[in-house]
MARFIDREN-793683 format. One record per residue: x, y, z of N, C-alpha, C in turn. Coordinates in Angstrom, 2 decimals. Last residue first. Layout:
N
+---------+---------+---------+---------+---------+---------+---------+---------+---------+
|     n_x |     n_y |     n_z |    ca_x |    ca_y |    ca_z |     c_x |     c_y |     c_z |
+---------+---------+---------+---------+---------+---------+---------+---------+---------+
|       X |       Y |       Z |       X |       Y |       Z |       X |       Y |       Z |
...
+---------+---------+---------+---------+---------+---------+---------+---------+---------+
// end
This chain:
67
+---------+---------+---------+---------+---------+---------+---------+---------+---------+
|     n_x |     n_y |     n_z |    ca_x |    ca_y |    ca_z |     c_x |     c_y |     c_z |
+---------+---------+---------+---------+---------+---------+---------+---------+---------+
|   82.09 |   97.11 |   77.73 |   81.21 |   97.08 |   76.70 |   81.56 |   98.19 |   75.77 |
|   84.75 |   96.49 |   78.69 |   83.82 |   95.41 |   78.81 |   82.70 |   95.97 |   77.41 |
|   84.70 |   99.14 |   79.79 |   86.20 |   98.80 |   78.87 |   85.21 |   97.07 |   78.16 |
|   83.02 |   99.73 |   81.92 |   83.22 |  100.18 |   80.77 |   83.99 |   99.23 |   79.49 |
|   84.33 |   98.22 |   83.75 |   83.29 |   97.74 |   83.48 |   82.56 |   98.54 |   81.52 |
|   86.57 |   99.94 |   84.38 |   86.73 |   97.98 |   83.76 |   85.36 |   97.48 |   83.27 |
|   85.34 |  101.83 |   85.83 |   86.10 |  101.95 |   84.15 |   86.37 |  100.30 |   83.90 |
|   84.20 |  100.50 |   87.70 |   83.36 |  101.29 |   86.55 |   84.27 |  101.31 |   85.20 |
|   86.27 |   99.85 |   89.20 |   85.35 |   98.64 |   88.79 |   84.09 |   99.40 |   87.69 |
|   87.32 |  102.58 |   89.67 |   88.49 |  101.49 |   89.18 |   87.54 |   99.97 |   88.10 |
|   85.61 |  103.52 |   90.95 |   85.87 |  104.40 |   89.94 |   86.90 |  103.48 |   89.00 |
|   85.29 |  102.23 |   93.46 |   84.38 |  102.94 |   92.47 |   84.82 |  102.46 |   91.39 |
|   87.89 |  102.77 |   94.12 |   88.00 |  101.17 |   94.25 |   87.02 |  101.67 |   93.21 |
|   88.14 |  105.53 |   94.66 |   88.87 |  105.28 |   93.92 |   88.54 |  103.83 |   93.63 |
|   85.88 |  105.24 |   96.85 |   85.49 |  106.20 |   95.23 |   86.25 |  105.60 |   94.28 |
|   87.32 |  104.33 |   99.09 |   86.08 |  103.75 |   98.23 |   85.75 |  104.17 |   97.06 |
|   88.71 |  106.22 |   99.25 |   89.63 |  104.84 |   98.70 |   88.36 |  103.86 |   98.23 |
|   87.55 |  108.54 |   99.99 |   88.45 |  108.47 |   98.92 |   88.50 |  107.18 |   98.31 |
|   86.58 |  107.39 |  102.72 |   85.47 |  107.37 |  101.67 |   86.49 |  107.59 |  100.17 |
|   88.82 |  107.34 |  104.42 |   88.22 |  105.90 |  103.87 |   87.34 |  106.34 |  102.35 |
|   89.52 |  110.01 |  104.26 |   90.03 |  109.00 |  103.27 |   89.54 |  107.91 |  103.45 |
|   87.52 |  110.72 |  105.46 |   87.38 |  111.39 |  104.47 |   88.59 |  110.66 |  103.28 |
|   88.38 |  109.52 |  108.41 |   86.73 |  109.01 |  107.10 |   86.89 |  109.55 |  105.82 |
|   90.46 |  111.02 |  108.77 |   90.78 |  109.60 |  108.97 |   89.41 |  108.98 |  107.95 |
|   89.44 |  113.73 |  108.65 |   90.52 |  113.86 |  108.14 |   90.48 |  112.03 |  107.80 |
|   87.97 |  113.72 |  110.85 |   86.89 |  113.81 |  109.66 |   88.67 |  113.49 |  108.80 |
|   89.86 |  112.83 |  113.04 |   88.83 |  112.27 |  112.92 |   87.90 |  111.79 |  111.52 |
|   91.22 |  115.43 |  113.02 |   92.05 |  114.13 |  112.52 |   91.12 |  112.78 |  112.11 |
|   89.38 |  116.71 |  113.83 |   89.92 |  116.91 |  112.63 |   90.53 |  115.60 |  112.08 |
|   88.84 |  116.20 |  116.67 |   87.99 |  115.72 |  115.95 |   88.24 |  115.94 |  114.28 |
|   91.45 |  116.41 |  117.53 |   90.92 |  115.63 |  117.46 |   89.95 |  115.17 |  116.57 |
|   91.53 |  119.56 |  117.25 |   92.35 |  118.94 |  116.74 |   92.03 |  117.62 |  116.46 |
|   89.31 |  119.63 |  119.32 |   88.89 |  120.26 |  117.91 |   90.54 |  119.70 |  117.05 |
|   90.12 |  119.10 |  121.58 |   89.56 |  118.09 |  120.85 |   88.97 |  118.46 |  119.90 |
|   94.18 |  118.99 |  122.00 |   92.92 |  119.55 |  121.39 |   91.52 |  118.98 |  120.94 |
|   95.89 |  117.07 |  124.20 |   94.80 |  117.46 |  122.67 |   93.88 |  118.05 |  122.49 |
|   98.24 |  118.41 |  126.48 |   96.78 |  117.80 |  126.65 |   96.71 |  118.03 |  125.47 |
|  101.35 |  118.01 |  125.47 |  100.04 |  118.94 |  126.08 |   98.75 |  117.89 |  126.00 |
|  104.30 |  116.58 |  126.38 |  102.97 |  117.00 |  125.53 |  102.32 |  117.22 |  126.23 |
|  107.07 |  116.48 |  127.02 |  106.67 |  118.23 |  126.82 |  104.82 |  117.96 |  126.31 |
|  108.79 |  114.56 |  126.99 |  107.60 |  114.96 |  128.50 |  106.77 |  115.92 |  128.58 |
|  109.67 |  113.68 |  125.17 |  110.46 |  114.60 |  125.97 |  109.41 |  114.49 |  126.61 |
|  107.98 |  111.73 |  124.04 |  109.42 |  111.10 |  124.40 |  109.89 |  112.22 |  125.07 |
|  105.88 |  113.51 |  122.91 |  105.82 |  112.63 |  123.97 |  106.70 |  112.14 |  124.82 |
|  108.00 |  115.28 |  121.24 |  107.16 |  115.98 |  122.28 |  106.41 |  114.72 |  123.17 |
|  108.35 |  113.58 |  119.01 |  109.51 |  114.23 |  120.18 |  108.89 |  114.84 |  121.28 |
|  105.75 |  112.73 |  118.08 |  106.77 |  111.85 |  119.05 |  107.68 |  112.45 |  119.69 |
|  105.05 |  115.26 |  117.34 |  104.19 |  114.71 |  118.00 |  105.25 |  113.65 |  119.03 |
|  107.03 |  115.35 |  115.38 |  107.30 |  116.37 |  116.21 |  105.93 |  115.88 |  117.04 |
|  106.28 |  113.16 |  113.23 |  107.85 |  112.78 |  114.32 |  107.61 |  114.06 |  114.91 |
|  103.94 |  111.99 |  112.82 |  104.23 |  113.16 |  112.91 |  105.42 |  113.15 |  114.15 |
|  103.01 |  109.11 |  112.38 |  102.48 |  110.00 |  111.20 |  103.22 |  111.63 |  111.52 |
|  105.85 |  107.01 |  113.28 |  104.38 |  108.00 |  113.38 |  104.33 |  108.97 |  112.42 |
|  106.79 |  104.29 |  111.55 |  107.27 |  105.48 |  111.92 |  105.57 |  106.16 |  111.96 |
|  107.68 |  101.14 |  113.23 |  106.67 |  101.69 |  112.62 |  106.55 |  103.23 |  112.73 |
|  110.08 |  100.69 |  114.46 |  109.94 |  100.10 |  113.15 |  108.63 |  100.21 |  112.49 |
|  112.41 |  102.92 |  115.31 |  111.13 |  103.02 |  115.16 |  110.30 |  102.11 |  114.14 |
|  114.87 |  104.78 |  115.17 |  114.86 |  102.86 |  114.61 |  113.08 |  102.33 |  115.20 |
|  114.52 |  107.05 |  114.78 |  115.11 |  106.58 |  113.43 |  114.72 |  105.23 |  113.86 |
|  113.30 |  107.55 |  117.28 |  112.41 |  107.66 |  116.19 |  112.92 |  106.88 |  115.09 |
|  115.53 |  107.15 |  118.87 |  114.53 |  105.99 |  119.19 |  113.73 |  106.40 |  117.50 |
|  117.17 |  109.14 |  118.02 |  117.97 |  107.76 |  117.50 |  116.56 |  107.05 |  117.82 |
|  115.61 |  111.29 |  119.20 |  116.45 |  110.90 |  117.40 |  116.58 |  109.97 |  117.03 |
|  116.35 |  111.26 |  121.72 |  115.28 |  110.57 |  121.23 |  115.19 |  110.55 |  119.86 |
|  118.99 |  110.69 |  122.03 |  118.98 |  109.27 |  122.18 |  117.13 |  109.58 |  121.73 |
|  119.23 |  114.05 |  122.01 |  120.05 |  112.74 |  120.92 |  119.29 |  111.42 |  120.78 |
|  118.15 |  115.14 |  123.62 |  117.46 |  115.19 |  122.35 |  117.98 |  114.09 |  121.41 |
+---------+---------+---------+---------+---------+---------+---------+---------+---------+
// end
């Protein structure tokens, strides 16, 4: 369990879910769910569309501030 601790800490891009990585690095993962899947899915669009609202919502109020 040690040396996979130490791979996560020096990990120079850390995964979204270090108990996902211990469970690959041990041998223990399961097949995915593809209702898990497809969550992570609406979960992954549902912030694109956020960051569009927020960009929105950023060029409206400047646009405001203007008149």
């Amino acid at each position: 369990l040690f040396p996979v601790l130490v791979a996560l800490y020096e990990e120079p891009e850390k995964p979204n879910s270090a108990l996902d990585f211990l469970k690959h690095h041990l041998g223990a993962s399961a097949p995915e769910n593809p209702e898990i899947e497809a969550l992570r899915l609406e979960v992954a669009e549902m912030k694109e569309k956020y960051e569009a609202v927020l960009e929105e919502n950023k060029n409206l109020k400047s646009k405001v501030k203007v008149y």
